[in-house]
C-alpha positions as CSV (number, residue, x, y, z in Angstrom):
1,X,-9.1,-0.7,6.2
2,X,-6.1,-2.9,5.0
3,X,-8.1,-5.5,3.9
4,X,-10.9,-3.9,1.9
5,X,-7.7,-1.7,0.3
6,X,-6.4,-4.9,-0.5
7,X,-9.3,-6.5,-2.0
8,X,-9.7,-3.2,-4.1
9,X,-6.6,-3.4,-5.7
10,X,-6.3,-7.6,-5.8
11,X,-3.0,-7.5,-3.1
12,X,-2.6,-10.5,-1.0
13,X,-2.7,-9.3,2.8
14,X,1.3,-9.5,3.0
15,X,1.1,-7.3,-0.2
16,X,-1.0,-4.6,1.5
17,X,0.8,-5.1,5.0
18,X,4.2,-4.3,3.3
19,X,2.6,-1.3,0.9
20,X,1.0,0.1,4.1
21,X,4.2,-0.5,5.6
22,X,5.7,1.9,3.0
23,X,3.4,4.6,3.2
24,X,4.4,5.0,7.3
25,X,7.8,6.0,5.3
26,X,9.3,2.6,6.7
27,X,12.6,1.1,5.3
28,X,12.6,-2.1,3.7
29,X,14.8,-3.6,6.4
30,X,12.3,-2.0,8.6
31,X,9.2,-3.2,6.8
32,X,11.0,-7.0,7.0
33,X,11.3,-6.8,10.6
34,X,7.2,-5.9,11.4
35,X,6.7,-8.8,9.0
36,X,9.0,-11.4,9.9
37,X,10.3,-11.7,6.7
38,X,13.2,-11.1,4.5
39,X,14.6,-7.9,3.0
40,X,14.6,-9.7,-0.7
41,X,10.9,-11.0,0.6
42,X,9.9,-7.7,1.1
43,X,11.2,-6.3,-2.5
44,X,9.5,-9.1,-4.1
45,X,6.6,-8.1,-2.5
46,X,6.7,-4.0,-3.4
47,X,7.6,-5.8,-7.0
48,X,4.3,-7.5,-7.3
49,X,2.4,-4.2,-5.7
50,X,3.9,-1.8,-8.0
51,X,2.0,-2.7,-11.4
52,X,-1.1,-3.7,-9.1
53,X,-1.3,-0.1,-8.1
54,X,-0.1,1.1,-11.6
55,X,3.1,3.2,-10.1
56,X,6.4,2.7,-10.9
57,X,8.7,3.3,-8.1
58,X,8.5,3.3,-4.5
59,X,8.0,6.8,-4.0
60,X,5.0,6.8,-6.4
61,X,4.0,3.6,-4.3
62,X,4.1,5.9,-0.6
63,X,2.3,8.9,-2.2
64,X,-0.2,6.7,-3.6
65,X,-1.7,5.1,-0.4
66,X,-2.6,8.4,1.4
67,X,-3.7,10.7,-2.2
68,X,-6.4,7.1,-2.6
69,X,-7.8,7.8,1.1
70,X,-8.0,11.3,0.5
71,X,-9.6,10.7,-2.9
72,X,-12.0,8.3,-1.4
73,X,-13.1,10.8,1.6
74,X,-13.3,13.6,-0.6
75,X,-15.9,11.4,-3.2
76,X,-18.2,10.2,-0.1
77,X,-18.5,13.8,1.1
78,X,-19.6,15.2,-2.4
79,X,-21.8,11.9,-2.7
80,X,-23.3,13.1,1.2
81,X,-22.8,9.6,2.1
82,X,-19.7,10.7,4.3
């Protein structure tokens, strides 16, 4: 699910990791410790998510993850293919 999310909206796997991350309502320290990375890695990461997603903040960025699943559910049911 990551992955093909990823490949949808051209994020690098760390970039989708860290925006999934986010949408769990994770802290940035937080989000650098499941990635064993560095708070200032994981704000240049968000940085490079945010215009890839077109949002502009991280709480457009959290909203935006679930409302896409929920967009993409709702168009294979009225397509009958889900």
């Amino acid at each position: 699910m990551i992955d093909e999310f990823g490949r949808e909206f051209q994020l690098t796997p760390r970039e989708a990791e860290v925006l999934f991350c986010l949408a769990m309502g994770k802290t940035n320290p937080e989000i650098a410790t499941i990635t064993d990375s560095a708070v200032r890695t994981v704000e240049a990461h968000l940085r490079q998510v945010y215009p890839k997603i077109e949002v502009e903040n991280r709480q457009a960025a959290a909203v935006f993850v679930p409302d896409h699943f929920r967009s993409k559910k709702r168009d294979l049911h009225e397509s009958g293919t889900g």
